[in-house]
N, C-alpha and C positions, 0 to 999 in steps of 0.2 A: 208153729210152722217154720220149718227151715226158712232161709233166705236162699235164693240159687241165684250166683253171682254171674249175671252175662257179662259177654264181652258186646266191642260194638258192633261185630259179625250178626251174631243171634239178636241184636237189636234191631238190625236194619234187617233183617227175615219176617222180624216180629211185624216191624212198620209195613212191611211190603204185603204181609198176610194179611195185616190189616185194613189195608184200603183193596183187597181181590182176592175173600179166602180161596178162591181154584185158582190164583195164579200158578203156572206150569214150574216145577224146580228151572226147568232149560229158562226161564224168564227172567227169574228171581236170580241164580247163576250169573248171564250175559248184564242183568244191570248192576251187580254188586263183584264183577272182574272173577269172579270163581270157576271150579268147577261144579257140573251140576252135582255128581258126585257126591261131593263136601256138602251144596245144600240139602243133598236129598239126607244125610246123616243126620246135619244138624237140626235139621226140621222132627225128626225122627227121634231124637235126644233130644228134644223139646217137648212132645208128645208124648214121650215114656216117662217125662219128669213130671206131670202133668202140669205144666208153665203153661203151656199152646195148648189151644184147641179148637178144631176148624167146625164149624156149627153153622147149620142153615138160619136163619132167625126171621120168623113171619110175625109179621104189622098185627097184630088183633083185631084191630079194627079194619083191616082190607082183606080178613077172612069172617067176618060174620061175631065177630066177640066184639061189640059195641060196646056193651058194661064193662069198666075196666073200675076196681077200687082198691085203694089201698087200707088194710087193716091192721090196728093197730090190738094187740092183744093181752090182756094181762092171764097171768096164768101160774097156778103153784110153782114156787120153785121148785120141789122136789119132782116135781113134773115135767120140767122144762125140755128136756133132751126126747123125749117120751113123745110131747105133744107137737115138739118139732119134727120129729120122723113122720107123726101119722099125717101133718100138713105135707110134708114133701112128697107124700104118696097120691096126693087129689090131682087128680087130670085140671083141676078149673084155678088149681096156685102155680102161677110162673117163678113167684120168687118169696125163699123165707130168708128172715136173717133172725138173729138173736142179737137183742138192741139194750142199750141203757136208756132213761130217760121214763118218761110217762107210760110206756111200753115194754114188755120184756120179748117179743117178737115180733115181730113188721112182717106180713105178705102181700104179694100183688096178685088180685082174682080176675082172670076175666072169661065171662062169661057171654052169652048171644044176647040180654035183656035185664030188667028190675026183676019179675018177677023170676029166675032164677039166682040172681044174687038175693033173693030175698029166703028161696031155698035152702041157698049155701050156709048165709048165715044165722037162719034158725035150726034148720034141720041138722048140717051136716056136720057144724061145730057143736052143736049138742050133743054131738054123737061122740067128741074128743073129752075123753077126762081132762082136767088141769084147769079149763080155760074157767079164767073167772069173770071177765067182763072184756068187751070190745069197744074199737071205737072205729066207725067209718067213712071215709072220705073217697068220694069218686072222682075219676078223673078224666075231665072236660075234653081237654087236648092233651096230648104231647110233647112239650115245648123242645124236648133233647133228649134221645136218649142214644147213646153213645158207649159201645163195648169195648170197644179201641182201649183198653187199659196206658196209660203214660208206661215207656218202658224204658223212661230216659234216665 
């Protein structure tokens, strides 16, 4: 992946997007001495770079997805790429990564209950070539979670 070199214009956008993604350009403009103009560009050359991107993001558990776990998954290598697409396609995975360690893919499920994470994970991952064994851990609370990437 490329690196795309901000300046500290596009950082203080980034900052400002990220404590209000609807702030107004005319807002964003009047607090950083600009024109809106120039924000409305640079914002815009942020978004086509895909650096930025302004996303609703809803709590799981303050819509009905109570079960939230994290799964850790081993899986053929020669499979890997394969059995991460057919994850990024489930309506009930928020998040894959491809990981080192005790794991070769990490997702986060959440679901309304046990007995659909119980679903997920007999039913719907049997249904994925690659996977060769799992490991599950639920999660209680949320102590932080935070999208605000450092863009210092």
């Amino acid at each position: 992946m490329a690196k795309h070199n901000l300046d500290s214009t596009d950082r203080k956008i980034i900052e400002l997007l990220q404590e209000d993604g609807r702030m107004p350009f005319f807002t964003i403009a009047n607090e950083l001495g600009l024109a809106e103009g120039t924000v409305r560009r640079r914002i815009g050359r942020l978004l086509d770079e895909g650096i930025l991107r302004i996303v609703g993001v809803t709590d799981p558990f303050k819509i009905g997805l109570t079960t939230v776990a994290i799964v850790g998954l081993k899986v053929e290598r020669a499979l890997l790429d394969e059995t991460a697409s057919a994850l990024v396609k489930m309506p009930e995975v928020r998040f894959v990564a491809l990981s080192t360690g005790n794991f070769d893919l990490v997702i986060q499920v959440a679901v309304s209950n046990n007995d659909q994470l119980l679903d997920f994970l007999i039913r719907k991952l049997s249904d994925i070539p690659g996977i060769l064994n799992t490991g599950t851990s639920l999660v209680l609370k949320v102590a932080k979670e935070d999208f605000a990437w450092g863009v210092n």
